[in-house]
C-alpha positions in Angstrom: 293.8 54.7 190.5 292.3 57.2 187.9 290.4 60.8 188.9 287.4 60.6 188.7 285.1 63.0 186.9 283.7 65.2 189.5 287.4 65.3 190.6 288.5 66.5 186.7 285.4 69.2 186.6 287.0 70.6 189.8 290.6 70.5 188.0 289.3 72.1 184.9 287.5 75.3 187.4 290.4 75.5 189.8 292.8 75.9 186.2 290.4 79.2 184.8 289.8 80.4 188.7 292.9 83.2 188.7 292.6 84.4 185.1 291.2 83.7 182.4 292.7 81.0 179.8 292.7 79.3 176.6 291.7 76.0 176.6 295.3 75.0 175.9 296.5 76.2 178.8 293.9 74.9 180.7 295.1 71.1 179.1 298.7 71.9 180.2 298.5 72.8 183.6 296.3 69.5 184.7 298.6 67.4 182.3 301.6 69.0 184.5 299.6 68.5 187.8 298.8 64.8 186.4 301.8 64.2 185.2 303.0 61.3 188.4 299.5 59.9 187.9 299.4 56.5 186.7 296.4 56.9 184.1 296.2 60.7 183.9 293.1 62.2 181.7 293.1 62.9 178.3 292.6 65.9 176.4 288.5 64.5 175.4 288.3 63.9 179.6 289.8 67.5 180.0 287.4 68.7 177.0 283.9 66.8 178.5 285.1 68.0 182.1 284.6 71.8 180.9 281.8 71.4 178.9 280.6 70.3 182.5 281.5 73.3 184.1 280.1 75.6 181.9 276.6 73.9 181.7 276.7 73.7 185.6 277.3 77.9 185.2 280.7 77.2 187.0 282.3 78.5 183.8 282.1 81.2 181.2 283.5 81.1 177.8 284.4 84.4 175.8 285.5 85.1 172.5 288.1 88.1 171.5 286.1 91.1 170.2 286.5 92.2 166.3 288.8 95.1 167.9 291.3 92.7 169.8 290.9 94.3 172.9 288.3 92.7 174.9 286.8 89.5 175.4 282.9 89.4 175.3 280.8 86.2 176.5 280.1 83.7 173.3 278.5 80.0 173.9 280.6 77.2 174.0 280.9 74.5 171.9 283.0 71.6 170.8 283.9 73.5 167.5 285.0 76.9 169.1 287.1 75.7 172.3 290.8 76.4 170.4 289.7 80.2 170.0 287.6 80.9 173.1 288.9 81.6 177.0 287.3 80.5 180.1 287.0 81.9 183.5 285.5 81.3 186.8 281.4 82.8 187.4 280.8 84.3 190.5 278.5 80.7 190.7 281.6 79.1 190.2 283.4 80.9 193.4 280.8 80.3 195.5 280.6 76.8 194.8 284.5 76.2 195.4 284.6 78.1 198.4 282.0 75.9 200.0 283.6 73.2 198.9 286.7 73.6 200.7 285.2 74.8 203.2 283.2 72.0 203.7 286.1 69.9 203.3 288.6 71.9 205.4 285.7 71.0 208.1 285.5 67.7 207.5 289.2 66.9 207.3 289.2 65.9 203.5 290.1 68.6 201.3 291.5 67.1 198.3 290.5 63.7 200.2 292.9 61.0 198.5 295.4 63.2 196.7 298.6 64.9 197.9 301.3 67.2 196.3 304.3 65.1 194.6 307.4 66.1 196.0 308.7 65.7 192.0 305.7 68.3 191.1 302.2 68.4 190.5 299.5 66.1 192.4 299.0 62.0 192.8 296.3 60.5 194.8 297.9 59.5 198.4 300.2 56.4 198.9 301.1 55.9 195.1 
């Protein structure tokens, strides 16, 4: 059973929602969570699932200034994602907090995955 995309979008915001992160890292952490699943995404998946985000507004890329000491907002592109980091928009919190909430409610938050007692996530029963 594979993620689908909506599913990876939501992997790729919940991996920049603490701090904010190189693309990289971002790739690491869901390969790790993925890492039990049977066809787990791949780094283009991963890549097309953040472009996502950040045209939905869920996402912000920066760039480090000229000094080194501060990131400032840039655009996004396929060319630039080694050398920018992403976090979370204030759009982006909103929207994840009313989607647990609305799933906490409903009795499906995460509906068909569950943690893997050897680490990271697989979808239920596998």
């Amino acid at each position: 059973m594979t993620m689908n995309n909506d599913e990876l979008v939501r992997m790729v915001v919940e991996a920049v929602s603490n701090d904010y992160e190189e693309f990289s890292t971002i790739v690491q952490d869901i390969a790790r969570c993925m890492s039990k699943v049977k066809d787990p995404p791949n780094i283009n998946q991963i890549e097309q699932a953040l472009m996502k985000a950040i045209a939905d507004k869920d996402v912000k890329a920066y760039e480090v200034s000229d000094e080194g000491h501060q990131l400032i907002a840039t655009q996004a592109n396929h060319q630039n994602i080694d050398v920018d980091w992403f976090y979370i928009t204030e759009q982006g919190k909103q929207r994840m907090k009313r989607l647990e909430d609305e799933e906490t409610k409903a009795g499906t938050y995460m509906a068909g995955w569950e943690p893997d007692p050897r680490g990271g996530w697989r979808k239920s029963g596998e």
